[in-house]
C-alpha positions as CSV (number, residue, x, y, z in Angstrom):
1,X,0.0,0.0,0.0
2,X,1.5,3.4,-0.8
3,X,1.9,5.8,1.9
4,X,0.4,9.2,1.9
5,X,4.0,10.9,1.0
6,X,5.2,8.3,-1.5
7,X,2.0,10.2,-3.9
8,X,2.9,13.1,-5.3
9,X,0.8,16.5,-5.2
10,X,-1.9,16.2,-7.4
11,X,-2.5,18.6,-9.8
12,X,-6.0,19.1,-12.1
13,X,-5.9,19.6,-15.8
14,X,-7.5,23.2,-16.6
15,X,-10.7,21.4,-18.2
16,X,-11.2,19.0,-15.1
17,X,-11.1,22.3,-12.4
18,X,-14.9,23.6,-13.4
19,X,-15.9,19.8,-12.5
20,X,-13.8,20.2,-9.1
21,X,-15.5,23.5,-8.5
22,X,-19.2,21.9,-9.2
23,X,-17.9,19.2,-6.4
24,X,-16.5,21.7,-4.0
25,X,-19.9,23.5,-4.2
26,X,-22.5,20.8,-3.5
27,X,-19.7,18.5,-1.2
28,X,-19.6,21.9,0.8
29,X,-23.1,22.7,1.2
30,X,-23.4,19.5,2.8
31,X,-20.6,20.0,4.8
32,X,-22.0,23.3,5.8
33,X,-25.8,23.3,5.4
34,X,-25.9,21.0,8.3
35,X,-25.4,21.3,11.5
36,X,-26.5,18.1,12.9
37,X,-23.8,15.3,11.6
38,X,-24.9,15.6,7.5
39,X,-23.8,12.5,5.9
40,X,-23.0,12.0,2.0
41,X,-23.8,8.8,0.3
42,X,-21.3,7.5,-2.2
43,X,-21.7,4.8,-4.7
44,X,-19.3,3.0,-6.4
45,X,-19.6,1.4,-9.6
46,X,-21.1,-2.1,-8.9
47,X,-20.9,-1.4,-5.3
48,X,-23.6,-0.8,-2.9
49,X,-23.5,2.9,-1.2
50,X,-21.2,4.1,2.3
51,X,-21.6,7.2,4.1
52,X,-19.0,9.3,4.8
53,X,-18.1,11.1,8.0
54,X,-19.2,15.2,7.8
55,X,-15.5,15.7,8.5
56,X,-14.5,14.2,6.0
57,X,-16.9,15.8,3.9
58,X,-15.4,18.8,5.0
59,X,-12.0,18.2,4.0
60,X,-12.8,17.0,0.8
61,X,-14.7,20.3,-0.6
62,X,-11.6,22.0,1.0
63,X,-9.5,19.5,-1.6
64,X,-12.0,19.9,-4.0
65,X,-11.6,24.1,-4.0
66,X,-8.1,24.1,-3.9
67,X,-7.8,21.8,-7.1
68,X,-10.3,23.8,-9.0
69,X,-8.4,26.9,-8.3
70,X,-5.4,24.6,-10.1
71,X,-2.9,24.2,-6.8
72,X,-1.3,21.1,-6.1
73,X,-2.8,19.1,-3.5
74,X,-1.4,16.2,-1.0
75,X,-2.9,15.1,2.1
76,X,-0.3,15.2,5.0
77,X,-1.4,13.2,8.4
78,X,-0.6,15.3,11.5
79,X,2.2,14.4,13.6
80,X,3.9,13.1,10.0
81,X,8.0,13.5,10.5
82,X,9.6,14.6,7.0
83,X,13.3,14.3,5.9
84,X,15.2,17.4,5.3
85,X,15.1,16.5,1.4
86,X,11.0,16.3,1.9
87,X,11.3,19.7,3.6
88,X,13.7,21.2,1.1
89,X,11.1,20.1,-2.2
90,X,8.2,22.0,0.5
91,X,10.2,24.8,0.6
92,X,11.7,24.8,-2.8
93,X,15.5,25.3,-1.7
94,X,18.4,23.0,-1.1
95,X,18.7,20.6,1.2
96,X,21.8,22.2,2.8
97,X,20.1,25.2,3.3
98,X,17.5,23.1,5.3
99,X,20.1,22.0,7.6
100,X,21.6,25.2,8.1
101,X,17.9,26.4,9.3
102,X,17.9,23.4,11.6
103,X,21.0,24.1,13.0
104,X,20.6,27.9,13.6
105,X,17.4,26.8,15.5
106,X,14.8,28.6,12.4
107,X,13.4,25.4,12.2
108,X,12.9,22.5,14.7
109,X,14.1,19.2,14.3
110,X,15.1,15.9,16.3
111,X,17.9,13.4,15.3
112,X,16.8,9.8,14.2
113,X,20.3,8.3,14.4
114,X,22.4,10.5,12.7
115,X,19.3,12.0,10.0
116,X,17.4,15.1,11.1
117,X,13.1,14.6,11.1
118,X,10.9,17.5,10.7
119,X,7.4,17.5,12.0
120,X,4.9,18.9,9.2
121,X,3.5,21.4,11.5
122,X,6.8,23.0,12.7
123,X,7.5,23.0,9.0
124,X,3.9,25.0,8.3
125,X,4.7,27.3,11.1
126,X,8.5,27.9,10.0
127,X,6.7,28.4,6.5
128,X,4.2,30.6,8.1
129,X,5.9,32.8,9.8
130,X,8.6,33.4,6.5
131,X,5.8,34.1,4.1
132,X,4.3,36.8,6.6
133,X,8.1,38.2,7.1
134,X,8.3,38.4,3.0
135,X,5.3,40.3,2.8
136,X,6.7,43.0,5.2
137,X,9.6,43.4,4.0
138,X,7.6,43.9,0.8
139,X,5.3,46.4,2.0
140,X,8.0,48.3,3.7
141,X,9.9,48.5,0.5
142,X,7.1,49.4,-1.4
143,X,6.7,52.5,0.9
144,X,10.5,53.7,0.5
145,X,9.9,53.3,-3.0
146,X,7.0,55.4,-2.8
147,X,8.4,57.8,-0.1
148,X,11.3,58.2,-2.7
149,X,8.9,59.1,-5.9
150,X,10.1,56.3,-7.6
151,X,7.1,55.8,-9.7
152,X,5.8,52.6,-7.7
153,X,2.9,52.3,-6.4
154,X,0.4,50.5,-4.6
């Protein structure tokens, strides 16, 4: 069986997103038109119907959304340990530059041996809290630039 981070993000063709957004619509309004455990009813070819849990409804017009709007998509378990290669193709930089982040204490990490392990979360909060620090520093260069009549603006 493959595990959830041996499948690579999936990503929609353009003329398969309008179908993803139809979904996302009427999976949510189950989701959220009811308050009092909705179920949805699934059949399978030559199968007879399940239900699925109203979490999991949930989550899957959250999937469902995010694919129409063409993003990549994986499903990542909480409490799921990555490798610092794993973290590097999250971040999109090197994998010595992962380290280095580990090691100046940017990003937490334990040791497995002599390998470093990453939980997902600390990753999404290391990610977090970078993205937010990129967009200051943008704004606040955007405002010198403006400040010095550069001919940028907002």
């Amino acid at each position: 069986m493959t595990t959830t981070l041996e499948r690579e993000p999936v990503v929609l063709e353009a003329e398969h997103r309008t179908e993803a957004a139809v979904a996302a619509e009427r999976v949510g309004a189950v989701a959220e038109g009811h308050r009092h455990r909705p179920t949805l009813m699934i059949t399978l070819e030559d199968e007879r119907p399940f239900t699925v849990p109203v979490e999991a409804v949930a989550l899957l017009a959250d999937i469902l959304r995010e694919m129409a709007r063409g993003h990549a998509v994986t499903v990542v378990p909480y409490g799921t340990e990555l490798t610092t290669q794993q973290v590097a193709e999250i971040l999109n930089v090197s994998r010595p530059y992962v380290v280095k982040l580990i090691e100046t204490g940017q990003l937490e990490a334990r040791k497995v041996g002599p390998r470093r392990r990453v939980r997902f979360e600390h990753l999404m909060g290391y990610k977090h809290a970078d993205d937010e620090r990129r967009r200051r520093v943008a704004r606040d260069l955007t405002r010198e630039a403006e400040g010095l009549s550069l001919g940028y603006q907002r």
